[in-house]
C-alpha positions in Angstrom: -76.8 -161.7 75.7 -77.8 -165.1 74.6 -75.8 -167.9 74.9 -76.7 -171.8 73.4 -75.8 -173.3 77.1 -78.6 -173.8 79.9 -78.0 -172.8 83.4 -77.6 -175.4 85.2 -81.1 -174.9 86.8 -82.2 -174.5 83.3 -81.2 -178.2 82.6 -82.7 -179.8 85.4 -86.2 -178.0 84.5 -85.7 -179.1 80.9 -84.6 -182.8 81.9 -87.5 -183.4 84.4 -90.4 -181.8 82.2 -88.5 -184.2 79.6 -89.2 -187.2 81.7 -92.8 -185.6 82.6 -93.8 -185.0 79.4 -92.7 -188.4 78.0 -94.2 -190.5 81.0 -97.2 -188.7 82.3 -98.6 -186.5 79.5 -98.0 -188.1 76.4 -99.7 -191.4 77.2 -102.9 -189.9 78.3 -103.0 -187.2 75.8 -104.9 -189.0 72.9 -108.2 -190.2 75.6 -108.1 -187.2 77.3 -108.5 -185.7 74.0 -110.9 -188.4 73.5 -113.0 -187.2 76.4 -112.7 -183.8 76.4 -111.7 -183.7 80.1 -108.3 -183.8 81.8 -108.4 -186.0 84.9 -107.4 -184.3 88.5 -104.6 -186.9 89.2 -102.9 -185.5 86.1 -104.0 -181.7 86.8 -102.4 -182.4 90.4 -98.8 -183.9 89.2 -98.2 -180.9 87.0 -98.7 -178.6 89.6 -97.0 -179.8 92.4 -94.0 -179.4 89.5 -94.2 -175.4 91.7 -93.9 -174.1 88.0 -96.5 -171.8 88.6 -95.4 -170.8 92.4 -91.9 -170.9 91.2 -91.5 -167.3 90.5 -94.0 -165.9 94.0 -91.8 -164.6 96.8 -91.1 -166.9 99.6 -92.6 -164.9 102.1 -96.0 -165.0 100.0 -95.1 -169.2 100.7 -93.9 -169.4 96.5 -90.6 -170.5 95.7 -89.0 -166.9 95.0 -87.5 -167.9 92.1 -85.8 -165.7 89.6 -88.3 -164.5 86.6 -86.9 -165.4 83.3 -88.6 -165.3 80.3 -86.2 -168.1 78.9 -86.8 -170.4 81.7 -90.8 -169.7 80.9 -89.8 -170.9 77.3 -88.2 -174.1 77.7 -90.9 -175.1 80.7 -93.7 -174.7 78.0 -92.4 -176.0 74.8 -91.4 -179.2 76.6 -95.2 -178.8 78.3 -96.4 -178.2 74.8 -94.8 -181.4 73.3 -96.1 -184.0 75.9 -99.8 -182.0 75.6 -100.8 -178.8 74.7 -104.4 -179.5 76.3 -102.9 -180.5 79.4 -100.1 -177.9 79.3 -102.6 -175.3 79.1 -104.8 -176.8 81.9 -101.9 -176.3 84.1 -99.9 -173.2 83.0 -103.3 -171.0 82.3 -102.7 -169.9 86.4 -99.6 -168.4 85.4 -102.0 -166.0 83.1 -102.9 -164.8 86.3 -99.6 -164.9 88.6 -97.1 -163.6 86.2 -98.8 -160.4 85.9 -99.4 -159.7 89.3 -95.8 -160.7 90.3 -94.5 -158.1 87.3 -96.9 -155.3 87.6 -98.9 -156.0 90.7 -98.6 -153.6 94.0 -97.8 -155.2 97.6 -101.5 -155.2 98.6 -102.1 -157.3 95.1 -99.6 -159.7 95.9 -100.1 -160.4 99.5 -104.0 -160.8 98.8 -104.0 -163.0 95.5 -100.7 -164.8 95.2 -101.1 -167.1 98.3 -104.0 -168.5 96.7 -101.5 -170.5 94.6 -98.8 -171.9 97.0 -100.9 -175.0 97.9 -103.6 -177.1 95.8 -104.3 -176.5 92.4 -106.3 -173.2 92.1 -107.5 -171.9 89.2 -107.9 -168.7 87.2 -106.9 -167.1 84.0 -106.7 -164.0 81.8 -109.5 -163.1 79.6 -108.0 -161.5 76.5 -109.3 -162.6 73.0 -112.6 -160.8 71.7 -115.1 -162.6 69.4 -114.1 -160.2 67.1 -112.6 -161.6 63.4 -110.7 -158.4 63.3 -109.6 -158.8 67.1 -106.0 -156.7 67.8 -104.8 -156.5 71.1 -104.1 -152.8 70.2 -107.6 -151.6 69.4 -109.3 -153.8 72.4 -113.2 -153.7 72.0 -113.7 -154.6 75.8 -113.4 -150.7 77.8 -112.7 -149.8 81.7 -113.6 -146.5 82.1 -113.0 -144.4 85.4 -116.1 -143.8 87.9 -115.2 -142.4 91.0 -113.3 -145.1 93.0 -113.5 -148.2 91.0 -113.5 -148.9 86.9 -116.4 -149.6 85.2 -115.7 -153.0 82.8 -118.2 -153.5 79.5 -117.8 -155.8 76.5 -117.3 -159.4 75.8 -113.8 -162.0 75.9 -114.0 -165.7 74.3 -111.9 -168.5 74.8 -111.0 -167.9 78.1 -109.0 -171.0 79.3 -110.2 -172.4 83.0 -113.0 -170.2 82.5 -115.6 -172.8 84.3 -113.8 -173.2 87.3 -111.4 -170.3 87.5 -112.0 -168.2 90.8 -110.6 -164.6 89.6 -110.0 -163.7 85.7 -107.1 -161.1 85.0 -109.6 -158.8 82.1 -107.7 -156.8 79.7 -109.1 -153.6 78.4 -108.6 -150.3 77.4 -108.9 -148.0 79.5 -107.4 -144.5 76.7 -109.1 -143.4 73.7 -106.5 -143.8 71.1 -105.1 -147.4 70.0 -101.8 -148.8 71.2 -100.5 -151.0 73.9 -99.6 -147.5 75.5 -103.8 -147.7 76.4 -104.5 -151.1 78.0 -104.7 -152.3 81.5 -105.3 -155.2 83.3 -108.2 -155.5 85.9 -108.4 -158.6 88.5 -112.2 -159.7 88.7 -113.7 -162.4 90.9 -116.1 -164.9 88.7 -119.2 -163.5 91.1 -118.9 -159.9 90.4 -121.9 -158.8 89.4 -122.7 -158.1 86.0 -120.2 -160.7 85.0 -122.1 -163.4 82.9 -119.9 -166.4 82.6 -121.1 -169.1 79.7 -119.2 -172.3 78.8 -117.8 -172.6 75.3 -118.2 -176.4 73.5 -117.6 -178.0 70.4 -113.7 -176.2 70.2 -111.8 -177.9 67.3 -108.6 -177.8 69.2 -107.7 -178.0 73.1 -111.3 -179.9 73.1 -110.2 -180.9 76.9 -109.3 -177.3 78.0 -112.4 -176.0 79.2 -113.1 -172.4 77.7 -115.7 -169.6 78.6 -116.9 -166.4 77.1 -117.4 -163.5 79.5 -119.9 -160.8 79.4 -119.4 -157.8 81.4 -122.5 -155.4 81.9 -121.0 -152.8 83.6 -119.0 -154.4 85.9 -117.8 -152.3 88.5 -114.1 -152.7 90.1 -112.7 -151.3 92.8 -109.6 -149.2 92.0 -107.3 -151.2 94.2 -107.8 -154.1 91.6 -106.2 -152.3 88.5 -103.3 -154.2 88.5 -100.2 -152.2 89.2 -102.7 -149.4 91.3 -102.1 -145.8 90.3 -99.0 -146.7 88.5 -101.0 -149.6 86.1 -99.0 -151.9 83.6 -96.6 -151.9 80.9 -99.3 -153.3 78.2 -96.5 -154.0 75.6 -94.6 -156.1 77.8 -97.9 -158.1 78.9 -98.9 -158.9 75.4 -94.9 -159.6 74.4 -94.8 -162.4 77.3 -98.1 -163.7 76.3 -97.2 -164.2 72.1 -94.2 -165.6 73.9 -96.1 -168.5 75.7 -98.7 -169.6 73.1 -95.3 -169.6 70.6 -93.4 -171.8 73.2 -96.4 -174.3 73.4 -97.0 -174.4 69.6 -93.5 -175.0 69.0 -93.8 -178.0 71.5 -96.7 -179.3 69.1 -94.5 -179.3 66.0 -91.3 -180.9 68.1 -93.5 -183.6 69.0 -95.2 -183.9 65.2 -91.5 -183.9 63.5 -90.4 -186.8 66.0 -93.2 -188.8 65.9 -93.1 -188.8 62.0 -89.2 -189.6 61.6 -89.1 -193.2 63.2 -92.2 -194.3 60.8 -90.7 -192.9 57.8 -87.7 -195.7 58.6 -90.1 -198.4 59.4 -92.1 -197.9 56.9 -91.6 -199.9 54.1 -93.6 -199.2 50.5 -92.2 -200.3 46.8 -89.5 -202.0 48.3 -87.7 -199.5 50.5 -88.2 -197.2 53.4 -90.5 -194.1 52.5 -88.2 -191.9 54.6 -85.3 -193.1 51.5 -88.3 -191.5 49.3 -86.6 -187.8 48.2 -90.1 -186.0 49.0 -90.1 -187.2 52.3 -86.9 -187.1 53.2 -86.7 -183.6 52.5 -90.2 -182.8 53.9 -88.6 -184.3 57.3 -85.3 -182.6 57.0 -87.2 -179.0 56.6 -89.6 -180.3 59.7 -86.7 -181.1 61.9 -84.4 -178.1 60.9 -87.6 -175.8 60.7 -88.0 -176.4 64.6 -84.7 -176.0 65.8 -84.6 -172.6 64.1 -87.5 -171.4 65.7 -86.5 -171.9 69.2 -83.7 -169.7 68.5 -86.0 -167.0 67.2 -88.0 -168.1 70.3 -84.9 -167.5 72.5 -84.1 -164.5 70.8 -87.5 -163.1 71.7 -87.1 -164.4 75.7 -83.6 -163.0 76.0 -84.8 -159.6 74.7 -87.6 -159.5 77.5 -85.8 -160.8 80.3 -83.3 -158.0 79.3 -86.1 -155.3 80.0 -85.5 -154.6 76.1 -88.5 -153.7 73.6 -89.4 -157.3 72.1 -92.2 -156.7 70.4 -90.6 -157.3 67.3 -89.2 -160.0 68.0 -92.2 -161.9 69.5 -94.4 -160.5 67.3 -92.2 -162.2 64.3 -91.8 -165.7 66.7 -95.5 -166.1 67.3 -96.1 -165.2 63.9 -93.6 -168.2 62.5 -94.3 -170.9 64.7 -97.3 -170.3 64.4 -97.5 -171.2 60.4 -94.9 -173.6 61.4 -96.9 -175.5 64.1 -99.6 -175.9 61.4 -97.2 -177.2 58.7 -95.4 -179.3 60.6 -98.5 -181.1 62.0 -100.0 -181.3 58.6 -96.8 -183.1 56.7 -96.7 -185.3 59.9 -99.8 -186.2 59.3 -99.2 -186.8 55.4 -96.5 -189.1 55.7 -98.5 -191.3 57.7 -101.0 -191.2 54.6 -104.8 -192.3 55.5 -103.7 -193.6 59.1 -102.8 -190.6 59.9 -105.9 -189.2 59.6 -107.5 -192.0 61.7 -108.2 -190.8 65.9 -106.3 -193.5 67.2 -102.9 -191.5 66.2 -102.3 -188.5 67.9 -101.5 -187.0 64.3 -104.8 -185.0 63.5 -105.3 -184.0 67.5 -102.0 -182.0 67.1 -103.2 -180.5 64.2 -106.1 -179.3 65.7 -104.3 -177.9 68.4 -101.5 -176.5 66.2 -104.6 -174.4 64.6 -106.3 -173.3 68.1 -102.9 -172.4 69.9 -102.7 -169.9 66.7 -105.8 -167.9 67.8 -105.5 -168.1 71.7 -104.0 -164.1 70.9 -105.5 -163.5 67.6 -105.4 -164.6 64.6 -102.3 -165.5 62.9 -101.9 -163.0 60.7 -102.5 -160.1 63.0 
């Protein structure tokens, strides 16, 4: 059932990344852009949020928090609105430790999950192809079965963390026939051999967030690293919670666009009045404002359907789809009704338009 109140738990998360987002992220966000490199002091305060260990069982030395899909929502829109290059640098873990705490056996857990109860570790999920047709339901990258361990070939881009990331979570198919029915996930160390590992520049979007494309040559794994063992995952409910994420962090970018844009448009005076009074922009700044509050309830939607155990593809299929294209607007009309300084780099304006475009094609392109 969805209801418009926050747990109380919910509303402490959402008050402190609040404060977080406002005082650590967004102040650094334009020169870390700028660099194209997110300091460790900043890499370090987001994680010792536990946001990422929340959810790992206590006796694993995590949290043990409760897994909730709507929590997940609300931690990385507000994320998403203070940075998404920085939100990414620090959620991209989770890629890893989600999975393994939804699907993974007890020898998984036990082995990789401690690895992210203390410092900042690394490691991520390697899903996108360099494919322009890339589905997730007709994945190019293959696992096939070889006696007691799978044998990994193809290629994944845009892997997030990819230059420092100790163990990557690979996606592949591992059945004949199309569908989410025939994927599985595969945990793979950066040294395995046959894995070539080369770093990714020149990104229009996330330029900080330091992405890899991975090569795999016959990679051989044992069978005890299929996630889930025998048993493997539920591939439709991986993908939904991933479309789920890069829709909560795009939807953070817009939030952030619309409220930036909405004090200026007062100040600003041209012709004798402000240009907010101006019919075309008030009304381009009423659909920007109202245009994000009704996606997070179609983000909500999607959450509260998966943290039911019900089928959301649908549903996060159509809220990664729309704030998607609504990310992208939004950041664009900000950027208009600053006119010609908006377009200048000393604004954070055209930096969330860049990353409003790359958060759309983190899982595929937009229209897929």
């Amino acid at each position: 059932m969805i209801t418009f109140e926050l747990t109380e738990e919910q509303q402490l998360i959402s008050d402190m990344l609040t404060s977080f987002a406002r005082d650590e992220m967004a102040p650094k966000a334009r020169d870390i852009d700028e660099a194209s490199e997110i300091p460790q002091d900043i890499l370090t305060a987001g994680w010792d949020l536990g946001l990422v260990s929340a959810t790992i069982p206590e006796a694993l030395g995590g949290s043990g928090g409760e897994r909730s899909p709507i929590t997940s929502a609300i931690i990385l829109e507000k994320l998403g609105y203070g940075c998404a290059s920085i939100a990414t640098s620090i959620m991209a873990p989770s890629l890893f430790v989600q999975p393994i705490v939804d699907f993974g056996t007890d020898d998984q857990q036990s082995e990789y999950l401690s690895l992210f109860t203390g410092d900042y570790h690394a490691a991520s999920m390697a899903l996108q192809e360099p494919h322009f047709t890339f589905d997730v339901v007709d994945m190019k990258t293959t696992a096939e079965k070889n006696g007691d361990s799978w044998v990994i070939n193809g290629v994944k881009r845009l892997v997030p963390l990819g230059t420092t990331a100790s163990h990557f979570l690979v996606i592949a198919r591992t059945g004949k026939d199309k569908g989410l029915a025939n994927i599985d996930a595969f945990i793979v160390p950066r040294d395995a051999k046959g894995l070539t590992i080369e770093n990714e520049s020149g990104t229009q979007g996330l330029k900080p967030v330091a992405t890899s494309s991975l090569t795999f040559d016959s990679v051989e794994v044992p069978a005890k690293d299929r996630l889930g063992g025998d048993a493997g995952i539920d591939g439709r409910r991986l993908i939904n919670t991933v479309r789920l994420g890069g829709a909560a962090l795009a939807l953070g970018v817009a939030r952030a666009a619309t409220d930036f844009a909405i004090p200026y448009a007062r100040d600003r005076v041209a012709f004798g009045e402000p240009i907010g009074k101006k019919q075309s922009i008030a009304f381009m700044l009423s659909d920007m404002h109202s245009d994000c509050e009704a996606m997070r309830w179609m983000l909500w939607k999607a959450a509260s359907q998966l943290e039911n155990g019900d089928d959301a593809t649908k549903a996060t299929t159509l809220a990664k789809d729309c704030i998607n294209r609504l990310a992208l607007r939004v950041a664009d009309n900000a950027l208009q009704v600053f006119g010609g300084h908006g377009y200048i780099r000393e604004l954070p304006l055209e930096m969330w338009l860049r990353n409003a475009r790359t958060l759309t094609l983190l899982e595929g392109p937009v229209a897929v």
